[in-house]
C-alpha positions in Angstrom: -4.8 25.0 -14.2 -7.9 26.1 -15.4 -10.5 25.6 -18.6 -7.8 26.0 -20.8 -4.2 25.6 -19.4 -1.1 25.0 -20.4 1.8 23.5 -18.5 5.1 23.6 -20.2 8.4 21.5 -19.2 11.8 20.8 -19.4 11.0 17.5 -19.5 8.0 15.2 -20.3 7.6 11.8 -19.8 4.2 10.8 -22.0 4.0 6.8 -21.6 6.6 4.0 -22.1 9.7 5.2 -22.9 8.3 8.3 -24.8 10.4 11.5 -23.5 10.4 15.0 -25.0 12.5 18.1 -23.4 11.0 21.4 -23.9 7.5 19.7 -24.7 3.8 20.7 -22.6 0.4 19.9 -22.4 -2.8 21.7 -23.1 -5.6 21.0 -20.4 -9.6 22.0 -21.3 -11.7 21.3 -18.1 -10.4 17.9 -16.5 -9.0 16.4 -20.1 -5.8 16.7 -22.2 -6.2 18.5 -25.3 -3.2 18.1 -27.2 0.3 17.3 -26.7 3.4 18.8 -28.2 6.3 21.4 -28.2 5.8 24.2 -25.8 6.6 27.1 -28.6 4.1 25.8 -30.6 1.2 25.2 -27.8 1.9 28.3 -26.4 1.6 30.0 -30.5 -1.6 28.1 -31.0 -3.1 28.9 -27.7 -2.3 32.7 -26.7 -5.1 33.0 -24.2 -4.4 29.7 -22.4 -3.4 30.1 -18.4 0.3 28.8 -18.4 1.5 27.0 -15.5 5.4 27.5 -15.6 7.0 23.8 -15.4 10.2 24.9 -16.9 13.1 22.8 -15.4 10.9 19.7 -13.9 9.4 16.5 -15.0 6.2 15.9 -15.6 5.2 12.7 -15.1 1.3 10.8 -15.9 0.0 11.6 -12.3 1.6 8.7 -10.0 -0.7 5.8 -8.7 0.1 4.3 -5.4 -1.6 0.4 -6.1 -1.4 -0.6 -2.8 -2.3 1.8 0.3 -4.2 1.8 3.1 -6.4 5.4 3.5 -7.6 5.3 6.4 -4.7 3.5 8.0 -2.5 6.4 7.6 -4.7 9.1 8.7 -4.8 6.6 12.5 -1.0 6.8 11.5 -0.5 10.7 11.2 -3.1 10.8 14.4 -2.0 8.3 16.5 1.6 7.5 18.3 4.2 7.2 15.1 6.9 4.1 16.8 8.5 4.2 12.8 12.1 3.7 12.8 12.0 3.1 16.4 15.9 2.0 17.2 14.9 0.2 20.6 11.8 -1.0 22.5 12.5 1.4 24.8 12.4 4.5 22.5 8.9 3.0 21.4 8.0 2.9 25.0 9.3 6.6 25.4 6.7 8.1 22.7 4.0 6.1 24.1 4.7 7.5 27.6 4.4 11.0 26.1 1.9 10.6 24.4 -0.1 9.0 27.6 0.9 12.1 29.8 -1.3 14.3 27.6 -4.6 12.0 27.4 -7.5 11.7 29.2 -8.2 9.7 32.2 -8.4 5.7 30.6 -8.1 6.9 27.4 -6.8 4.0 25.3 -3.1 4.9 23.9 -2.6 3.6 19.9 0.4 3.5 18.0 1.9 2.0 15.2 5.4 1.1 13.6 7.4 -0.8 15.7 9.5 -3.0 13.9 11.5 -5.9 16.3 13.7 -6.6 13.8 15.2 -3.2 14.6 16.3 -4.1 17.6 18.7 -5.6 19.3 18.2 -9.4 19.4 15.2 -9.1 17.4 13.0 -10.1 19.9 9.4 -9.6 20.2 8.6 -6.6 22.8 6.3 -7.9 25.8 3.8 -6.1 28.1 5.5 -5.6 31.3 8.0 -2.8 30.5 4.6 -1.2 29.0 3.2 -1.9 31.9 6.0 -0.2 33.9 5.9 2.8 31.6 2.0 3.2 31.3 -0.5 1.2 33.6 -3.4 3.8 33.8 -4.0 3.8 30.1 -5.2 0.8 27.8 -2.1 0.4 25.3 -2.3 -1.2 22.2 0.8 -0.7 19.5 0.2 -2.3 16.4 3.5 -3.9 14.5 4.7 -1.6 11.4 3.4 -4.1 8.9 -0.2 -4.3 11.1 0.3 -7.9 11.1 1.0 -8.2 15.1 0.5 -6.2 18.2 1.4 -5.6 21.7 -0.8 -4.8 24.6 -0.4 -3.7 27.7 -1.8 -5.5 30.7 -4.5 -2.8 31.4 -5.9 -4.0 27.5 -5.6 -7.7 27.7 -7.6 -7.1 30.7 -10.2 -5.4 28.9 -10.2 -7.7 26.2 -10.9 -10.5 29.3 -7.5 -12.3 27.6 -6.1 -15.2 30.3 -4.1 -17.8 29.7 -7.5 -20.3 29.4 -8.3 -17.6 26.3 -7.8 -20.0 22.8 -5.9 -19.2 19.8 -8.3 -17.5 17.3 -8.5 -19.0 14.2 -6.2 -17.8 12.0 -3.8 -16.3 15.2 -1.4 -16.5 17.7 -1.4 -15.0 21.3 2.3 -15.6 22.0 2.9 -17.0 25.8 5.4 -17.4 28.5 6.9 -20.4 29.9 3.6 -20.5 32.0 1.4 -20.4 29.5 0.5 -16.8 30.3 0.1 -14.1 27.7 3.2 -12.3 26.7 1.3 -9.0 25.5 1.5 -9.7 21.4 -0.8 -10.8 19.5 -0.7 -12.1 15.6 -3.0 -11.7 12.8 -6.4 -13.2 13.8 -5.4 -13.2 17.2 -5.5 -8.8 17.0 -9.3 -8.9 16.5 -9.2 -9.6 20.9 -7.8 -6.1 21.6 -9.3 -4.4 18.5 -12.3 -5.1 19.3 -12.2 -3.7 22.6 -10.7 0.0 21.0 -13.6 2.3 20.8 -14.3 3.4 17.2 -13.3 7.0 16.1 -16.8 8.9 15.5 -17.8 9.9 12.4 -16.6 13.1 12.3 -12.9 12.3 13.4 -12.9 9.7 10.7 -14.0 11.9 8.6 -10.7 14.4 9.5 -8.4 11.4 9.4 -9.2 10.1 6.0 -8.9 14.1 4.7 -5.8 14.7 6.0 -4.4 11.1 4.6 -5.6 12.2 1.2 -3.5 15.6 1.2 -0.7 14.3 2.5 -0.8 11.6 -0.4 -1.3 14.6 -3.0 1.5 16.3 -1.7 3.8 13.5 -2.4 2.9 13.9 -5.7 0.1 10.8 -6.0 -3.2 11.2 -7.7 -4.8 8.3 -6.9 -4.4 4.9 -4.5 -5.4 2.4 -4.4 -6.9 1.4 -0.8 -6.3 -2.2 0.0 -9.1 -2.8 2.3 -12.1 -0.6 3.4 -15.0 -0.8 5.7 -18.0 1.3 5.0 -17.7 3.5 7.4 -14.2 4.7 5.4 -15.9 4.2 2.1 -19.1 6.6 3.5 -16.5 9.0 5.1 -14.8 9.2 1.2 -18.4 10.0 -0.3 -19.4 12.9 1.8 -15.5 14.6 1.3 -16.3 14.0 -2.1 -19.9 15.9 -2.1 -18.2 18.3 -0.2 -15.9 18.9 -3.4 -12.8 18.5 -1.1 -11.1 15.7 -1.4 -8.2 16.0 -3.4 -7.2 12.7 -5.0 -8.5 9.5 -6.8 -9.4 6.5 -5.0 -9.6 2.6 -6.1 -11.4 1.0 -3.4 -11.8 -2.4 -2.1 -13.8 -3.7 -0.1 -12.9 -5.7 3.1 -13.7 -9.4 3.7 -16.7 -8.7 5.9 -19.3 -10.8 4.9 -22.4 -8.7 5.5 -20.8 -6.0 3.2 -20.1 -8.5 0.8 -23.0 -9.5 0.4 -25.0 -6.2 -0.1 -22.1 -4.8 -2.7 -22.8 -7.6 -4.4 -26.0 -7.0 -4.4 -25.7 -3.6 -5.4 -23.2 -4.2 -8.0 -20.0 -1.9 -8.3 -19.6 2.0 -7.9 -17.4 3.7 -10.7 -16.5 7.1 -11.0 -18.3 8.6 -8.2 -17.8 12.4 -8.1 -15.0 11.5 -10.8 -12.8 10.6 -7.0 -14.3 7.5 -6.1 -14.5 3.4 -7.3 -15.9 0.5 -5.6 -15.2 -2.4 -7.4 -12.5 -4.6 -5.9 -13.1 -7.0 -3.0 -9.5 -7.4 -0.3 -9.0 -10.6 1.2 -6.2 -12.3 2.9 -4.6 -15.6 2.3 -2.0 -15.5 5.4 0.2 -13.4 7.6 3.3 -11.0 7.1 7.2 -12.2 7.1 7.9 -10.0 9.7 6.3 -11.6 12.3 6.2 -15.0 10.9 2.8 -15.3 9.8 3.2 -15.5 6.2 2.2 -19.1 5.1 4.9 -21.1 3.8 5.0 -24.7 1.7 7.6 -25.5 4.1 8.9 -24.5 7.9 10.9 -21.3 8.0 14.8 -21.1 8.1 14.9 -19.3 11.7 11.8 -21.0 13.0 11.6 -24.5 12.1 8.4 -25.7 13.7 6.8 -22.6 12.2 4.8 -22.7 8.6 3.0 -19.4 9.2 -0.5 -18.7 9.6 -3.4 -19.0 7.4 -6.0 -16.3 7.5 -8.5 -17.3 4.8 -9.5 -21.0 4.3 -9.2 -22.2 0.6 -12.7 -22.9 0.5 -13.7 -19.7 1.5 -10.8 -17.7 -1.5 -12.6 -19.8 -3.8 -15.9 -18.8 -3.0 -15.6 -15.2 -2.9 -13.8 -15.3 -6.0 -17.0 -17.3 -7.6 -19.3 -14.7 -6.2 -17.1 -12.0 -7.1 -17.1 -12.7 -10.7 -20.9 -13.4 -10.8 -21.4 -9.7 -9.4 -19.0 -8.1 -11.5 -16.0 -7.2 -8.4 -12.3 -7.9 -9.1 -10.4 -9.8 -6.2 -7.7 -8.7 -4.6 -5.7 -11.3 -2.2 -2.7 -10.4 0.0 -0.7 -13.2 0.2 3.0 -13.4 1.3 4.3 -16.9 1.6 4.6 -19.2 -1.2 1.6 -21.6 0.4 -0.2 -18.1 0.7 0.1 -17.7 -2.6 -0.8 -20.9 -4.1 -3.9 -21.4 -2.5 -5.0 -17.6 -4.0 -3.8 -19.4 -7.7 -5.6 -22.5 -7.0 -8.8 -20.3 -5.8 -8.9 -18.3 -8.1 -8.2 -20.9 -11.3 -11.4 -23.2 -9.5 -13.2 -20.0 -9.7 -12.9 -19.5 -13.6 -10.6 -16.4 -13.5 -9.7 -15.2 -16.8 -6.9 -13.0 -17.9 -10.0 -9.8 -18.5 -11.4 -10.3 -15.1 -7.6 -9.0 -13.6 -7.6 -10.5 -10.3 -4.5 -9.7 -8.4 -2.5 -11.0 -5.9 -1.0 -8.3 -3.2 2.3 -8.5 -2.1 3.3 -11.8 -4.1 6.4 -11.7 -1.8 7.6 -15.3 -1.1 6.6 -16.8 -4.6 7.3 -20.9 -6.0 9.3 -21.0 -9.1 6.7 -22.7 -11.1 4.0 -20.4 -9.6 5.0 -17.0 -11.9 4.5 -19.1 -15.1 0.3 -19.8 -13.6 0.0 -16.2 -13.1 0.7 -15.4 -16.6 -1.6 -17.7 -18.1 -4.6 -16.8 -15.5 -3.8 -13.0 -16.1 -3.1 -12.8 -12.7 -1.9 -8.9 -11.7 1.4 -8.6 -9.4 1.0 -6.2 -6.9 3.9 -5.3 -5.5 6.0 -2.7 -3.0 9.3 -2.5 -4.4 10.1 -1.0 -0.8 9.2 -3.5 1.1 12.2 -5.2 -0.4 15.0 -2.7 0.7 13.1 -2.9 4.6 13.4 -6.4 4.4 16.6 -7.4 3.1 18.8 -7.1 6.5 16.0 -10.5 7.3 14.1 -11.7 5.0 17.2 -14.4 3.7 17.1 -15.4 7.7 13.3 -16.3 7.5 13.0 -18.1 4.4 16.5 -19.2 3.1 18.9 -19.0 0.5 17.2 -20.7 -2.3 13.3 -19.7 -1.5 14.9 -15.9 -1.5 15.7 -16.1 -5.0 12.0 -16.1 -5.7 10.9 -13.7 -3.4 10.7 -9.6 -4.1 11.1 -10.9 -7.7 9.7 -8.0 -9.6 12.6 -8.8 -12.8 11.2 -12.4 -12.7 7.2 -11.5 -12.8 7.6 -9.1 -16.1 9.8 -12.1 -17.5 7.0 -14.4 -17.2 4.8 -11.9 -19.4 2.5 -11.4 -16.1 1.4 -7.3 -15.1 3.3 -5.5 -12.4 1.4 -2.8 -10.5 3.3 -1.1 -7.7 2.9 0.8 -4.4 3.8 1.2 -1.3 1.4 0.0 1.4 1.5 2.8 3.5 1.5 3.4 6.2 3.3 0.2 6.5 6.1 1.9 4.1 6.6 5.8 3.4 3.5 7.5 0.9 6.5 9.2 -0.9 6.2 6.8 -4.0 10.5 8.2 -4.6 11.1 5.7 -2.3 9.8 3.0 -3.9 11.1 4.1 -7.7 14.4 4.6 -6.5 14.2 0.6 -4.6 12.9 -0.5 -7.5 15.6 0.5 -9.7 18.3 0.0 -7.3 17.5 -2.5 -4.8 19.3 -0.1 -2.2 18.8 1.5 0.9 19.0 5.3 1.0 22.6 4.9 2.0 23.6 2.8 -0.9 24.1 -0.2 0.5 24.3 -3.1 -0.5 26.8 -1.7 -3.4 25.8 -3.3 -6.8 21.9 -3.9 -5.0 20.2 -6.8 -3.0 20.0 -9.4 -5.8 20.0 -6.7 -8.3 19.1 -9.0 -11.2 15.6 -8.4 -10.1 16.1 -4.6 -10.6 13.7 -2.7 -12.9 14.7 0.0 -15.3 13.1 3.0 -14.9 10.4 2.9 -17.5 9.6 -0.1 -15.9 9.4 1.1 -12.2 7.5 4.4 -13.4 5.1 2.4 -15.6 4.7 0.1 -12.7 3.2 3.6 -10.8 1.5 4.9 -13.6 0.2 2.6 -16.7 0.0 -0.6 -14.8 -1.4 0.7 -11.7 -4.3 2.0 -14.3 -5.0 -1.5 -15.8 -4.7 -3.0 -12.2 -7.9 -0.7 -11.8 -9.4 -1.2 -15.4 -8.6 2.6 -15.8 -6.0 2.6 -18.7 -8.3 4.1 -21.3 -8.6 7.3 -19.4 -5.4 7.6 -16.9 -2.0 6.3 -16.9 -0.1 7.9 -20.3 0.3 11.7 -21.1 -1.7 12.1 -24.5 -5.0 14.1 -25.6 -7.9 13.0 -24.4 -6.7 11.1 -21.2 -7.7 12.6 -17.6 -5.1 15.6 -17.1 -3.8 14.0 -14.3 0.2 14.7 -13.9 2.7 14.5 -11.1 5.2 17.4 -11.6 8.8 17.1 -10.0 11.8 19.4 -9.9 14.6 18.7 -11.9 15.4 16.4 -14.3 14.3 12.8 -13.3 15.9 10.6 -16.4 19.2 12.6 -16.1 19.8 12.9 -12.9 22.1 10.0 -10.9 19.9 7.5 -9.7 21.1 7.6 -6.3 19.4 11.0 -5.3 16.0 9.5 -7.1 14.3 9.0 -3.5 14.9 12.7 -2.8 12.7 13.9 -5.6 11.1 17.0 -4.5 7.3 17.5 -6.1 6.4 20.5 -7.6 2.8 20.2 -7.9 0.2 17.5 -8.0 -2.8 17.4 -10.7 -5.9 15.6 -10.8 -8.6 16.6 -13.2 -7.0 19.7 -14.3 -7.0 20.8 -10.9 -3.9 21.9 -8.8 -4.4 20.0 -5.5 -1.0 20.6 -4.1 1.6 22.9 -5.3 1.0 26.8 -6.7 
């Protein structure tokens, strides 16, 4: 598209439930100039460029609300242990991967999942060990919420069995007392720290090549759910450099110094029309997964276990005081019921108000009475419908037949009047936002099972699930008066997908192919 474009369809989807077949769009520059039946656009305009859009959908340009940028450019760099069947297979990638690296070069990779396997164990260090013992190894859990290590890096970390529980974590021991190779939440920071930090440059190539490979699964913006500097600085310069493709929401990571001097400096908006600071990420507790979600009471398959917390009430409440003072939204993951009502309580003590749009990440594991608080508070739902058709083959197991019913309970947020913005949290979870539409509205694996869906009264329509990844996403990022709908004078930002989306059977909705992906009037992936 160009200064003056038009792209016409077989089917557009403008906002909530507004559909028109045969419709398009004229684009000047990076805004939508008018709306309305292809014949007639292309009558009024005869010197406009046409992109050809005949027999797809397009769509308000898809917003993933929960992502983690620079996390999946490590992903698509480092050793990809996703759908792993076995430890061993895990330990088979790794072992490849090693016989191609330098001399002591540390060996990362992410995705393992031990709920996968069989027994569902946790994986330890010595078949590592008898795999890879001339390379550091450190293999972070799918949901980045645990680790294992190898011995070679829990010696460089100096780990023993004298070495304390961090705040906040778990280094999971033997009968002995001696380190088992994984370590949980707070407990990571050991081994991280010991990782050597990509250069500039190469974190510079990573975060490019996670932003086109979101644009090519038809996303125009994320939202990236906690960022150092050093990402944030990487994002600027590919911005200057008029090649990065895609919109980002950014916010900032619980790191005290860089609290203090954004702050300070107040929020960023609209840099190089790509780029927001204005969100703060912290984190109440741990994941499900590897028990480290905090709960108000012990979980079902580990009943001397609550979960961890990462963040100290005290300290939510504080940063959402100074937050508000300084003008930054907070964004809190929280997973387990506990988790989440101490983020309430925090950020009620704090003054929140329904314009200020805090949000709660995840909201997985949720009280009954606690939707009803977030509705009053204005309290924004972020949530990753896939997460839910991941977890279902466990999730009962951890928490229970009756604390299940409120947990992955998208239908039971919009019935409490609350906001529902949705993602995916990759790389935890596939980019391709299909996936999650097609959870969301099914409650289903790709397979189909379970028939009828996984609780499926907690289903979404469609309009729902889209306006979860297109209007809500935009007021989760105070952005709805310029993205989100299809209608003149909003950013021409569209996500364009073969086929007919509404028509077609919603079983083949995760194989959506995209066509082409708009930001700003500009094609950024497609012809």
């Amino acid at each position: 598209m160009n200064s003056s474009s038009a792209a016409e369809s077989g089917t557009l989807f403008i906002g909530n439930v507004q559909r028109h077949t045969n419709y398009g769009v004229l684009v000047h520059g990076d805004r939508i100039a008018a709306v309305g039946p292809a014949d007639q656009l292309r009558r009024e305009h005869p010197n406009a460029h046409v992109v050809d859009a005949t027999g797809a959908t397009i769509l308000p340009g898809l917003t993933d609300a929960h992502g983690h940028l620079y996390g999946l450019g490590l992903s698509l760099d480092t050793v990809n242990l996703g759908g792993a069947p076995t430890y061993d297979e895990a330990i088979a990638r790794v072992k490849d991967r090693a016989s191609r690296a330098h001399a002591n070069e540390w060996i990362l990779g992410r995705g393992w999942d031990q709920n996968r396997w069989p027994g569902r164990q946790f994986p330890t260090a010595a078949p590592l060990d008898a795999a890879i013992a001339d390379h550091p190894v450190w293999l972070r859990r799918v949901d980045g919420h645990a680790g294992v290590a190898n011995s070679a890096a829990i010696r460089a970390a100096g780990v023993t069995r004298d070495t304390p529980d961090p705040e906040g974590g778990r280094i999971l021991r033997d009968a002995h007392g001696e380190p088992t190779g994984v370590f949980i939440d707070g407990a990571m920071s050991l081994i991280d720290a010991k990782v050597p930090p990509p250069s500039a440059a190469l974190r510079k190539a990573r975060v490019l090549a996670a932003a086109k490979a979101i644009a090519a699964n038809g996303l125009t913006e994320m939202h990236d759910a906690g960022a150092d500097d050093a990402t944030i600085d990487a994002v600027r310069e590919l911005v200057r450099d008029g090649t990065f493709p895609i919109r980002v929401y950014m916010m900032v990571s619980d790191d005290e110094r860089a609290l203090n001097e954004w702050f300070a400096r107040g929020p960023l908006v609209g840099f190089g029309d790509r780029l927001t600071v204005r969100s703060v990420k912290l984190y109440a507790d741990g994941a499900l997964g590897s028990r480290g979600a905090a709960l108000l009471a012990p979980y079902s398959d580990d009943p001397g276990n609550t979960g961890l917390l990462l963040a100290k009430p005290e300290h939510l409440r504080d940063v959402a005081s100074r937050a508000l003072k300084a003008g930054f939204q907070v964004n809190t993951h929280a997973i387990g019921d506990r988790g989440v009502r101490n983020v309430i309580d925090a950020y009620e003590a704090a003054g929140v108000t329904p314009e200020k749009r805090f949000r709660i990440e995840h909201f997985q594991v949720v009280a009954p009475e606690d939707f009803a608080r977030i509705a009053r508070l204005g309290i924004i739902a972020s949530m990753q419908p896939t997460h839910a058709t991941s977890d279902m083959p466990w999730a009962a197991d951890r928490v229970g037949a009756e604390r299940i019913r409120g947990a992955y309970a998208w239908r039971t947020v919009l019935n409490s009047g609350a906001r529902l913005a949705l993602g995916s949290d990759f790389p935890v979870e596939d980019v391709n936002p299909f996936f999650g539409l097609y959870s969301a509205v099914t409650r289903q694996e790709q397979t189909g099972n379970p028939p009828g869906g996984w609780y499926p009264d907690q289903k979404l329509t469609m309009d729902e699930a889209v306006r979860g990844f297109t209007q809500d996403a935009a007021y989760a990022a105070f952005e709805e008066d310029s993205r989100g709908v299809i209608e003149p004078g909003k950013l021409a930002d569209f996500t364009i997908v073969e086929g007919d989306l509404y028509n077609a059977p919603l079983s083949d909705l995760w194989k959506s192919k995209v066509r082409m992906t708009v930001v700003g009037g500009e094609v950024v992936y497609g012809k």
